[in-house]
N, C-alpha and C positions, 0 to 999 in steps of 0.2 A: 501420736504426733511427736515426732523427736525434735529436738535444736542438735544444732552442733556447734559447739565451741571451736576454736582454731587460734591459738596463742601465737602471735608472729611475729619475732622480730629481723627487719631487712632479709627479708623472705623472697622477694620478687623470684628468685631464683624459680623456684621451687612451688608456689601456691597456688600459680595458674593451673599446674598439674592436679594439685588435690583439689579443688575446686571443681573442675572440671570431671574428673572421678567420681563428686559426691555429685553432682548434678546430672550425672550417667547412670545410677543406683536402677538395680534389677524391680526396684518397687520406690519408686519415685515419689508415693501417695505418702510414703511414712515420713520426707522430709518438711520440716513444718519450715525451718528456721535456721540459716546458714551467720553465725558472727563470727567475725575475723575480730582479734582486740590485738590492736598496732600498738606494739611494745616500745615506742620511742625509735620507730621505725627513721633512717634517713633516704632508702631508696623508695621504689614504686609500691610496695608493699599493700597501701590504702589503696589507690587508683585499683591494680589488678583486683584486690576484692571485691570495689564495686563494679570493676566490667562483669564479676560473675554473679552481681545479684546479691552479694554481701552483704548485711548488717556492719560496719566498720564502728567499735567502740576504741577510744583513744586511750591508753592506761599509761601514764606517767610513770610510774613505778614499775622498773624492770622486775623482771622475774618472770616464769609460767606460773606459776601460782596465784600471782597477782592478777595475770593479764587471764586467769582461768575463772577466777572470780570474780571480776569485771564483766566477763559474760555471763558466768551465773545469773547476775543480778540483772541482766535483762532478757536473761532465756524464758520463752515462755510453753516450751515444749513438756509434755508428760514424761517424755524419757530426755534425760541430756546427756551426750557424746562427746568426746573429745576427740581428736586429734592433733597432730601438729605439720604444721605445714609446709615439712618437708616427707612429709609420708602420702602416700598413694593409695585411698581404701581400693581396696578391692572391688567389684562391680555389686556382690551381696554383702558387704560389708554392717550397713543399717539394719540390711533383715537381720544376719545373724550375729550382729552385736544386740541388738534390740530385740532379740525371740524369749530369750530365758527372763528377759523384763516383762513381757510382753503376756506369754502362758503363766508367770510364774512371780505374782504383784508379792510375796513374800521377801526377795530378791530386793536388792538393794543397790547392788552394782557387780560390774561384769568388765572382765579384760579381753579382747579380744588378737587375733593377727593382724595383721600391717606389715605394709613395704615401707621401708625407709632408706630416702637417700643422704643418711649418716654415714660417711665412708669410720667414724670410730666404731660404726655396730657390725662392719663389712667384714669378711674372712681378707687376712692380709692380701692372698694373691687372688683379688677380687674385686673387680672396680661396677657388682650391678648392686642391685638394690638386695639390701637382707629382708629375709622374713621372716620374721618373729611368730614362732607359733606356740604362746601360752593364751590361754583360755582359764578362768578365772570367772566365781561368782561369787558372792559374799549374801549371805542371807544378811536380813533386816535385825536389829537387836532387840531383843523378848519388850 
């Protein structure tokens, strides 16, 4: 059972898309637990979360890190996910972020690809989405 975290702030742009991608996932059974943590959001940001079905925790304290442990502390999933919500997982993105946790409970966390629409992550003469392809596991410590 995974959660997935989603850090946002004044997001509306962009979240209905990832939202909508994780609720599309090729094994739909692995998602437990969808929290959006509205970073002191002033647009739709809340609202769009919960048209998808959203967990919406409010974090006062800017940052992702902040707003990534604000949902920590109410995720209730065996594996937890992050994203950010301007990125697009991919349709198998849960299975294969969540496989090497999954066969392999040694494992402690894992990086996987994403589309982001960061036009800073973009190639200059390039207005789609980058795709980040590092892949990343960190075993557990002794």
């Amino acid at each position: 059972m995974l959660s997935v975290i989603i850090p946002a702030r004044n997001a509306a742009e962009h979240l209905g898309q990832c939202l909508a991608a994780l609720r599309q996932q090729t094994h739909p059974e692995l998602l437990h637990q969808l929290i959006v943590v509205d970073n002191g959001s002033t647009d739709d940001t809340a609202a769009i979360a919960q048209q998808h079905g959203a967990t919406v925790v409010h974090q006062p304290k800017r940052g992702a890190a902040a707003a990534r442990n604000a949902g920590l502390a109410i995720a209730t999933g065996d594996i937890i996910c992050c994203t950010d919500a301007d990125c697009t997982p991919t349709a198998d993105w849960l299975a294969q972020i969540s496989a090497p946790l999954r066969e392999h409970p040694h494992l402690t966390a894992c990086k996987g690809v994403y589309l982001t629409q960061q036009k800073s992550l973009s190639p200059a003469s390039s207005n789609s989405s980058t795709k980040t392809s590092t892949t990343t596991c960190a075993p557990s410590p002794p």
